[in-house]
VOZAVEX-847259 format. One record per residue: residue number from 0; x, y, z of N, C-alpha, C in turn. Coordinates in Angstrom, 2 decimals, decimal comma. Example, Ala and Ser with C-alpha at 12.3 -4.5 7.8 and 13.67 -1.06 7.14 Angstrom:
 pos    n_c1    n_c2    n_c3   ca_c1   ca_c2   ca_c3    c_c1    c_c2    c_c3
   0   13,19   -5,69    7,80   12,30   -4,50    7,80   13,20   -3,30    7,80
   1   12,85   -2,25    7,08   13,67   -1,06    7,14   12,90    0,03    7,87
This chain:
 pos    n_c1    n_c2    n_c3   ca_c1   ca_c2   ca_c3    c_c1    c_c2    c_c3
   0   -8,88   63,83   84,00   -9,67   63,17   85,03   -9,13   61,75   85,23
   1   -8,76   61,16   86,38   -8,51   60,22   86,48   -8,94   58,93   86,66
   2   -8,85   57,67   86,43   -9,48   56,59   85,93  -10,64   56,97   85,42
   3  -10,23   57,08   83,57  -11,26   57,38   83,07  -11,59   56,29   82,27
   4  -11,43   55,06   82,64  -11,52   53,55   81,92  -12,60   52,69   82,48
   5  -13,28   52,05   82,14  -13,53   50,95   82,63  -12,51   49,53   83,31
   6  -12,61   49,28   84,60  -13,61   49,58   85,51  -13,35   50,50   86,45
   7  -14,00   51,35   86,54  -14,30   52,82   87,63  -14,73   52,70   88,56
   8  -13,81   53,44   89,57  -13,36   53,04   91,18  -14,04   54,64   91,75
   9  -14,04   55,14   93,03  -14,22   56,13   93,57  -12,86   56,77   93,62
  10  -12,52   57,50   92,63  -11,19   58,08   93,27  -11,38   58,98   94,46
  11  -10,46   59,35   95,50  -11,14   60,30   96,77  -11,22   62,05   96,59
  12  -11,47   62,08   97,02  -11,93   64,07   97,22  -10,52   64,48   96,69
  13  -10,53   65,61   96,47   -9,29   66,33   96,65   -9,30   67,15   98,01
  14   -9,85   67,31   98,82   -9,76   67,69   99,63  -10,04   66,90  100,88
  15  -10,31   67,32  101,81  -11,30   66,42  103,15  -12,38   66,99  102,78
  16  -13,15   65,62  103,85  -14,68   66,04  103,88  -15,24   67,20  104,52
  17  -14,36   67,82  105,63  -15,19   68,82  105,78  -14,51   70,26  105,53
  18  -13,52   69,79  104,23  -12,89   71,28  103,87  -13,47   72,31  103,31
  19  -15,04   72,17  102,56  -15,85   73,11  101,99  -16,30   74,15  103,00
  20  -16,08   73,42  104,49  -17,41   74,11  105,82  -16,72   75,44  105,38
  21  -17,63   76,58  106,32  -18,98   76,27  106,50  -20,06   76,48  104,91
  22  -19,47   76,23  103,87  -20,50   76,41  102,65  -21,00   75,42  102,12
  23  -20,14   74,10  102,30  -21,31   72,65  102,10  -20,49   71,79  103,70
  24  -21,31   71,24  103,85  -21,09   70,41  105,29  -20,52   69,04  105,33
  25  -19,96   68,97  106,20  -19,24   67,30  106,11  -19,86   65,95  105,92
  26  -21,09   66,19  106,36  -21,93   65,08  106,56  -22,08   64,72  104,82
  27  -22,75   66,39  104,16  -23,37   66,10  102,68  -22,14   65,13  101,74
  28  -20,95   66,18  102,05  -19,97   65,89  101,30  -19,74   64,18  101,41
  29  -19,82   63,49  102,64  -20,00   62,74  102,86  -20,74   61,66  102,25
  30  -22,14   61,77  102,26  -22,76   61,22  101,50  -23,77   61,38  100,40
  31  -22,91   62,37   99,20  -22,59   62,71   98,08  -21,24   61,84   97,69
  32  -20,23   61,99   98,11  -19,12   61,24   97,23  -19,39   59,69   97,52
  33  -19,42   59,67   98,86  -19,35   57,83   99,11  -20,58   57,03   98,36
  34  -21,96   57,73   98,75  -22,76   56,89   98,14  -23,11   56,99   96,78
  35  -23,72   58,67   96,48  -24,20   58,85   95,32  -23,28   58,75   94,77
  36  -22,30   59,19   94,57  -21,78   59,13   93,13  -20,76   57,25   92,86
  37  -20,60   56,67   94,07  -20,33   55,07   94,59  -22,09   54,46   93,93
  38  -22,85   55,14   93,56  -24,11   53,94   93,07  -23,76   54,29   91,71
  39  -23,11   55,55   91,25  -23,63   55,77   89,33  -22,07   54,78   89,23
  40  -21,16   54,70   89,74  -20,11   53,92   89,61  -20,48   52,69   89,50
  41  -21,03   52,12   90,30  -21,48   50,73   90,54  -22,17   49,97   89,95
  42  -23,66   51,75   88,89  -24,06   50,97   87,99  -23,41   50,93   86,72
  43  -22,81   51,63   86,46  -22,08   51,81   85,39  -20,45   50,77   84,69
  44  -20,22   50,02   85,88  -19,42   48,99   85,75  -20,30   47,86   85,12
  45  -21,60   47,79   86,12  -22,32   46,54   85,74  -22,78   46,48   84,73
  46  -23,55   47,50   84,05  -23,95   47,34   82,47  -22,81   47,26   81,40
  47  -21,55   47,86   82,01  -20,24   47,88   81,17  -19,76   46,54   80,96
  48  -19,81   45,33   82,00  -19,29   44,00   82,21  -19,32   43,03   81,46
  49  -21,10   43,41   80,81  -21,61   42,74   79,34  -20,98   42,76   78,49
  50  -20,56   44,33   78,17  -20,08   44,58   76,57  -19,18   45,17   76,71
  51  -17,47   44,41   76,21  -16,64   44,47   76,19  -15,79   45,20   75,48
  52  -16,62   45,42   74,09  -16,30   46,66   72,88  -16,21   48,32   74,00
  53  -17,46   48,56   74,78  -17,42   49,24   75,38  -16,76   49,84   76,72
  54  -15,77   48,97   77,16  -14,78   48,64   78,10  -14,11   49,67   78,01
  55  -13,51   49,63   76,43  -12,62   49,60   76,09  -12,46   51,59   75,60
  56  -13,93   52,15   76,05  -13,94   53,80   75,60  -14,07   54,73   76,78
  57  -13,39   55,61   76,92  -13,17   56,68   77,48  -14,83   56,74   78,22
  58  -14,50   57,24   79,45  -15,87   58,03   80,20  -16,94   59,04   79,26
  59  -15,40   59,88   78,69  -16,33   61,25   77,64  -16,90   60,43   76,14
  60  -16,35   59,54   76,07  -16,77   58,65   74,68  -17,96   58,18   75,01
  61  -18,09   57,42   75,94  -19,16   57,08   76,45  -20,48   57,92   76,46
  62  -20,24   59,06   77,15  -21,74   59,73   77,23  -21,35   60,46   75,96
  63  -20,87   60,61   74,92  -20,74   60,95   73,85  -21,58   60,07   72,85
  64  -21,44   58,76   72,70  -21,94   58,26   72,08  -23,56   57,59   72,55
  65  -23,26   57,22   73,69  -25,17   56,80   74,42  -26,10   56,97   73,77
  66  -26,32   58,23   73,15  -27,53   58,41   72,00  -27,95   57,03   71,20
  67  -26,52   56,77   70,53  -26,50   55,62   69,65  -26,17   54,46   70,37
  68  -26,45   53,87   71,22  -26,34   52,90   71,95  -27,97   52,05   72,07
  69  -27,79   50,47   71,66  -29,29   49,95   71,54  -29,79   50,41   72,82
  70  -30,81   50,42   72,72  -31,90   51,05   73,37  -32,09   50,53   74,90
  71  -31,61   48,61   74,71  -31,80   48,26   76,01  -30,74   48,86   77,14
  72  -29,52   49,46   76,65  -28,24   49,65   77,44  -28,45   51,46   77,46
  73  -28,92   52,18   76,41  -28,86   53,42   76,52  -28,89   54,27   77,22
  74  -30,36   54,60   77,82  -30,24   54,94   79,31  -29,18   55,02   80,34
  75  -29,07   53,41   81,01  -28,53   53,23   81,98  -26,94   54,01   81,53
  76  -26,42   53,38   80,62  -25,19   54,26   80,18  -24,90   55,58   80,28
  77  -26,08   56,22   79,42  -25,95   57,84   79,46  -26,41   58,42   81,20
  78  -27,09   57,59   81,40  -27,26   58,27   82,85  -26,31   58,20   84,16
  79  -25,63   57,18   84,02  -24,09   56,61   85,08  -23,76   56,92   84,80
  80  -23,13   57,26   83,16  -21,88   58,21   82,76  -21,91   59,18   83,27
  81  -22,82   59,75   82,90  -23,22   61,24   82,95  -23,10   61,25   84,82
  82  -23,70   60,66   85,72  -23,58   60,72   86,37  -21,98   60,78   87,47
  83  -21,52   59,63   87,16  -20,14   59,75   87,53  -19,19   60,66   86,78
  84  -19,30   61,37   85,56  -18,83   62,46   84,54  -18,88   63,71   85,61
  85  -20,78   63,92   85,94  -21,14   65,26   86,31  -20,49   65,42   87,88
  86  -20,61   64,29   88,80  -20,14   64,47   90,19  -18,42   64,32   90,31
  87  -17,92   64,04   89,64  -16,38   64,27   89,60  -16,02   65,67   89,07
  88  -16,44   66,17   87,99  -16,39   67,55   87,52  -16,69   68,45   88,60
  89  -18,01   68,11   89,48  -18,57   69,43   90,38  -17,31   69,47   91,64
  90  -17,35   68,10   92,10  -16,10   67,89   93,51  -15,17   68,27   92,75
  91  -14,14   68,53   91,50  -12,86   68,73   91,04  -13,07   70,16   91,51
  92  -13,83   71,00   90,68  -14,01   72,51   90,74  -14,44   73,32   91,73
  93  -14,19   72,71   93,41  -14,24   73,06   94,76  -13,08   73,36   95,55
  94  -13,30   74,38   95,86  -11,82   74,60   97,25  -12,11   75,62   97,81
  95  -11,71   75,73   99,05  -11,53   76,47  100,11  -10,21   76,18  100,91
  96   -9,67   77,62  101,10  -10,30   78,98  100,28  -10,21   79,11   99,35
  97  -10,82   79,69   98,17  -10,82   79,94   96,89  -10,63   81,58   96,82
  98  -10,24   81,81   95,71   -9,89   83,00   94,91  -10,82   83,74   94,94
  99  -11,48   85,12   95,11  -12,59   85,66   95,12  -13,44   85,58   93,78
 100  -12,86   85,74   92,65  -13,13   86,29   91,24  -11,84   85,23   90,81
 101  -12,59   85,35   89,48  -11,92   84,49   88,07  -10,78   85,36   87,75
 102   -9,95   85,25   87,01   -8,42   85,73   86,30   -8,65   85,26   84,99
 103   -7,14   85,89   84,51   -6,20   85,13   83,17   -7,83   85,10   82,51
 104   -8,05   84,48   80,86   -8,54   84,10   79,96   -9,76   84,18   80,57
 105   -9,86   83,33   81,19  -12,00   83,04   81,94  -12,09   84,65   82,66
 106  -11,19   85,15   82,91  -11,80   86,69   83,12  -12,50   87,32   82,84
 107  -10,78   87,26   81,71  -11,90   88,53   80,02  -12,55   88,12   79,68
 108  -12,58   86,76   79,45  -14,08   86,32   78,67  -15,52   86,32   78,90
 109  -15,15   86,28   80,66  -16,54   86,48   81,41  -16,91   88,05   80,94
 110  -16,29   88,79   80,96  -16,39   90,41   80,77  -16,75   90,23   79,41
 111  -16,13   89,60   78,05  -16,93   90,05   77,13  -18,32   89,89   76,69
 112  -18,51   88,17   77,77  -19,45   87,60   77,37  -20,66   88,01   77,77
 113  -20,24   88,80   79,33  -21,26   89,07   80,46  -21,38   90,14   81,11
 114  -20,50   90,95   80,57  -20,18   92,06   80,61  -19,47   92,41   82,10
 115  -19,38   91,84   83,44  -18,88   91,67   84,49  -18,86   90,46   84,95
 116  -18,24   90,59   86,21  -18,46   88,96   86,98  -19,92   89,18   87,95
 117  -20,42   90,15   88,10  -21,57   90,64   89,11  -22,77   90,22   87,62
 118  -22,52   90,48   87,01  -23,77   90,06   86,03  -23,51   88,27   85,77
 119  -22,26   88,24   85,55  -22,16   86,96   85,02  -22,60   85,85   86,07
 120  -22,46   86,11   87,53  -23,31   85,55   88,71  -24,30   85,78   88,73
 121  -24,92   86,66   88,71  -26,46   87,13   88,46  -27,16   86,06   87,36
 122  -26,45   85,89   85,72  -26,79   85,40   85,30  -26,95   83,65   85,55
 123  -25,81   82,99   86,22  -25,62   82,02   86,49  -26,43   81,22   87,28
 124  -26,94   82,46   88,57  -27,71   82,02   89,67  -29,19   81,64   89,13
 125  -29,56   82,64   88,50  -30,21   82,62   87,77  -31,00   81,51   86,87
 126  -29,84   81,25   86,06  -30,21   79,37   85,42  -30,22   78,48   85,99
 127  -28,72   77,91   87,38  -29,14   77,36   88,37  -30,97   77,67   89,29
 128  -31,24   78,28   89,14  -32,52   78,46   89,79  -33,85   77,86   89,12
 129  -33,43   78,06   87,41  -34,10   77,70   86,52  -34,25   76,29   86,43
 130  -33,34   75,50   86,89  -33,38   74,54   86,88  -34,72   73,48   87,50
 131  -35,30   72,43   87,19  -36,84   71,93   87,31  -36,84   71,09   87,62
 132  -36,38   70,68   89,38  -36,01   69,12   89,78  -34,29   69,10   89,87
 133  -33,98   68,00   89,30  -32,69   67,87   89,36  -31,90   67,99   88,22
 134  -30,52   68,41   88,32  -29,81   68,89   87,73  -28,17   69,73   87,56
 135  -28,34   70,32   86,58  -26,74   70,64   86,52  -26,64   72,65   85,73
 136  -25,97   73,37   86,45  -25,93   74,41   85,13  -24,65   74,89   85,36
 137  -24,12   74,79   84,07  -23,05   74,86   83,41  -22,11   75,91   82,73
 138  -21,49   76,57   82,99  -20,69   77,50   82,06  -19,80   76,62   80,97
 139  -20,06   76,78   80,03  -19,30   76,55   78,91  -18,80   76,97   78,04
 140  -18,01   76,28   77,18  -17,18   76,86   75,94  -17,69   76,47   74,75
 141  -18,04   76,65   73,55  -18,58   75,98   72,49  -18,71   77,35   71,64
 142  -18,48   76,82   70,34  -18,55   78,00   69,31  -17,48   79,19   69,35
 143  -16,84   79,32   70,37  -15,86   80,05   70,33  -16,14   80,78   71,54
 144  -16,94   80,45   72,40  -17,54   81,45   73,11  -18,25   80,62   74,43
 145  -17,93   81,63   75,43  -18,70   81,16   77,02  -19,91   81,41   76,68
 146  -20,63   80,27   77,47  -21,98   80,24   77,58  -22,72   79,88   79,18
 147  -23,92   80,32   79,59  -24,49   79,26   80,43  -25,81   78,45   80,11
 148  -25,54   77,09   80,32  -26,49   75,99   79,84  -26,93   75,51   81,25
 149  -28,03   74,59   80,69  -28,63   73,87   82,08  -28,74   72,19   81,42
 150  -28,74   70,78   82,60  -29,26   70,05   81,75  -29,95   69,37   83,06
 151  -30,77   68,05   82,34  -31,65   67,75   83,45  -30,98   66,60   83,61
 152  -31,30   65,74   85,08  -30,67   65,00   85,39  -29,48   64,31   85,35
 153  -28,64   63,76   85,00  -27,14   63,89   84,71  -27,06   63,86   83,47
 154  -27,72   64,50   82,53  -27,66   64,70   81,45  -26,08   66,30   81,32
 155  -24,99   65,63   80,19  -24,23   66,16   80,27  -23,76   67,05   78,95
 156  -23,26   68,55   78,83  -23,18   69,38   77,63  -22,35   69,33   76,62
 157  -21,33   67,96   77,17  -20,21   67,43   76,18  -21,10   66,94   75,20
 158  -22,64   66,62   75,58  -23,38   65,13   74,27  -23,61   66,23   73,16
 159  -23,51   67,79   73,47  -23,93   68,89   72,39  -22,89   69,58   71,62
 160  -21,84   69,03   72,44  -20,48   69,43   71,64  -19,69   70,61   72,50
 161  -20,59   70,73   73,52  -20,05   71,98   74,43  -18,54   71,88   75,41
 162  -18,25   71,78   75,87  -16,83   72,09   76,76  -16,89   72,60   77,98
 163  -17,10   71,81   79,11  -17,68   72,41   80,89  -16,32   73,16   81,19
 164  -16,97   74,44   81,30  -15,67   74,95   82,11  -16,02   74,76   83,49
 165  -17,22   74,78   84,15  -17,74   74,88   85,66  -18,83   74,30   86,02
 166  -19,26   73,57   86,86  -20,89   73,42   87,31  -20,98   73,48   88,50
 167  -22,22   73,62   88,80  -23,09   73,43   89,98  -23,93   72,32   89,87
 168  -23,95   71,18   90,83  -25,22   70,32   91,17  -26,33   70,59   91,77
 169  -27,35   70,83   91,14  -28,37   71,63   92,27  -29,46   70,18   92,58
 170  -29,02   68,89   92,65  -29,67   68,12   92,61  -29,98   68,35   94,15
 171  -31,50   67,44   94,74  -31,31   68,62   96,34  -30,46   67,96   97,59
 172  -29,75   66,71   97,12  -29,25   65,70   97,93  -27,51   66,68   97,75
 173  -27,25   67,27   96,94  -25,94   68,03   97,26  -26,04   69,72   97,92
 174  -27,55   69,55   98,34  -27,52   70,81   99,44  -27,66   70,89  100,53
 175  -29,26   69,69  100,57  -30,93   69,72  101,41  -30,40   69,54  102,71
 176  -28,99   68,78  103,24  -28,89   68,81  105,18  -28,50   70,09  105,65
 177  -27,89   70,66  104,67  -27,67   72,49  105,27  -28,02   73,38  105,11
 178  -28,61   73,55  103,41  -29,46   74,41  103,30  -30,98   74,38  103,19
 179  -31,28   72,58  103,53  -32,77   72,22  103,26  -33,31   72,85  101,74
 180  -34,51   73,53  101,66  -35,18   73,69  100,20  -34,59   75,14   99,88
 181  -33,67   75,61  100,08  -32,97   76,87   99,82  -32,22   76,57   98,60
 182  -32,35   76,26   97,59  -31,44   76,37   96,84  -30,70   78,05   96,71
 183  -31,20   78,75   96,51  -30,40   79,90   96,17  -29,21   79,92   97,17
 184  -29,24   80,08   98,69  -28,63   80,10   99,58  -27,39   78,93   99,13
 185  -27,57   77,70   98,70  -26,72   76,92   98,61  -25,75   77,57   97,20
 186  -26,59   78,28   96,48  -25,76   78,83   94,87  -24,76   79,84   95,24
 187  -25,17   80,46   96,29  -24,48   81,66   97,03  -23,19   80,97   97,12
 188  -23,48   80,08   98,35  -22,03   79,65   98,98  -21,50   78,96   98,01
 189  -21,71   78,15   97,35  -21,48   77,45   96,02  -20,19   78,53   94,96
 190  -20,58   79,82   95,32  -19,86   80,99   94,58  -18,45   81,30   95,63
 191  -18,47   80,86   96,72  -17,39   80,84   97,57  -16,29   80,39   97,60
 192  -17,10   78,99   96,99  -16,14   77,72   97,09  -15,52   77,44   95,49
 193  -15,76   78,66   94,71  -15,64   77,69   93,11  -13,66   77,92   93,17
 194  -13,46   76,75   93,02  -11,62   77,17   92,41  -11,21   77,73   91,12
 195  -10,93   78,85   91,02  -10,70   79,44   90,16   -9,79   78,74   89,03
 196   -8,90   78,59   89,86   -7,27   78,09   89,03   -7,94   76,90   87,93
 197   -8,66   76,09   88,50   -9,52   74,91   87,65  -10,09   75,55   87,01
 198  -11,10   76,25   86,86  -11,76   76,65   86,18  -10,63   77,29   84,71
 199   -9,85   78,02   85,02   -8,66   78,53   84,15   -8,24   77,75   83,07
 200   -8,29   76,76   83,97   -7,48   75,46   83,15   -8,10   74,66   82,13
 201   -9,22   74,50   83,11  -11,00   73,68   81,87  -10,85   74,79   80,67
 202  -11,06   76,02   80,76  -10,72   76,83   79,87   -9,80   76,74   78,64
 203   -8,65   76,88   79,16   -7,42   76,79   78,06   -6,96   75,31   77,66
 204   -7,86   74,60   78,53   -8,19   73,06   77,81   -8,83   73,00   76,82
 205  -10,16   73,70   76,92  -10,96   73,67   75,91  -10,61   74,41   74,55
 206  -10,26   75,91   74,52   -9,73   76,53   73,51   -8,85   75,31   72,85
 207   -7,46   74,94   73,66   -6,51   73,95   73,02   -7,21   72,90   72,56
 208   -8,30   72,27   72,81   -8,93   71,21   72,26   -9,99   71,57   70,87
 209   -9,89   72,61   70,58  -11,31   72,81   69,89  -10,12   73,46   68,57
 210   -8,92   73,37   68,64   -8,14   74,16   67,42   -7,95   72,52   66,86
């Protein structure tokens, strides 16, 4: 991920803004990258500016450690991190057109884990749905093994030791101008747009990181 230092800039899309159409819209994409995820940036420099020890650690260090961070800075930390962490991860793992179905490694694994990719969506949509307000749900790696997790607000699955291979934002500001209170409808198209090849890669990142 790039500029993963303090101080953290908006790097731009990988794509254009309205390369998702018609499954997220130009406008959202719009103002999803520029603003929201331009405010967790913005706050997250400023509480960083103070403390200089902290400058000096990785994005993932960061919401890694927040737990243990005094109490007055904690929050704000774990929640900008997490925030600028979770909305760079979701925009990385987008493209159109995308691949229909997963390959290579995240294949089989979906198959052992989930027994298909029709269940393993089923299951996915599923927890995305579960979700209570705002949020994130996650396929991951941890223990040796894919999982799907949920967390609340930019609360992120690296703080549990987990490994994102994929997410969805179901917060309702990355759906609500196109699909309004539909979330499911937005999880649908959401399944359109996932880039496989990334996803592959988060994968055999993670295995290689966890030996």
């Amino acid at each position: 991920m790039e500029n993963n230092y303090y101080p953290f800039v908006n790097t731009p899309l990988p794509y254009e803004y309205d390369a998702l159409e018609p499954f997220i819209d130009e406008k959202t994409m719009h103002l999803h990258h520029d603003r929201h995820l331009q405010t967790y940036i913005d706050n997250l420099n400023a509480v960083l500016k103070k403390h200089t020890k902290l400058q000096k650690l990785s994005l993932e260090r960061l919401i890694k450690i927040s737990v243990r961070l005094p109490k007055k800075i904690q929050t704000a930390v774990r929640n900008n991190a997490g925030g600028v962490y979770n909305h760079r991860f979701f925009f990385e793992g987008l493209t159109n057109p995308a691949k229909g179905e997963p390959f290579g490694k995240l294949a089989k694994a979906i198959r052992k884990y989930f027994t298909d990719y029709e269940n393993f969506k089923s299951e996915f949509k599923k927890a995305a749905l579960s979700v209570f307000g705002s949020g994130y749900a996650w396929l991951v790696f941890g223990n040796n093994q894919l999982k799907i997790v949920t967390t609340p607000n930019q609360n992120n699955p690296i703080e549990q030791g987990l490994c994102p291979v994929l997410c969805i934002d179901v917060w309702e500001h990355a759906y609500y101008l196109k699909h309004y209170n539909l979330r499911a409808d937005y999880i649908d198209d959401w399944f359109c747009i996932i880039d496989w090849d990334k996803a592959e890669q988060n994968l055999i990142n993670c295995i290689k990181n966890k030996k």
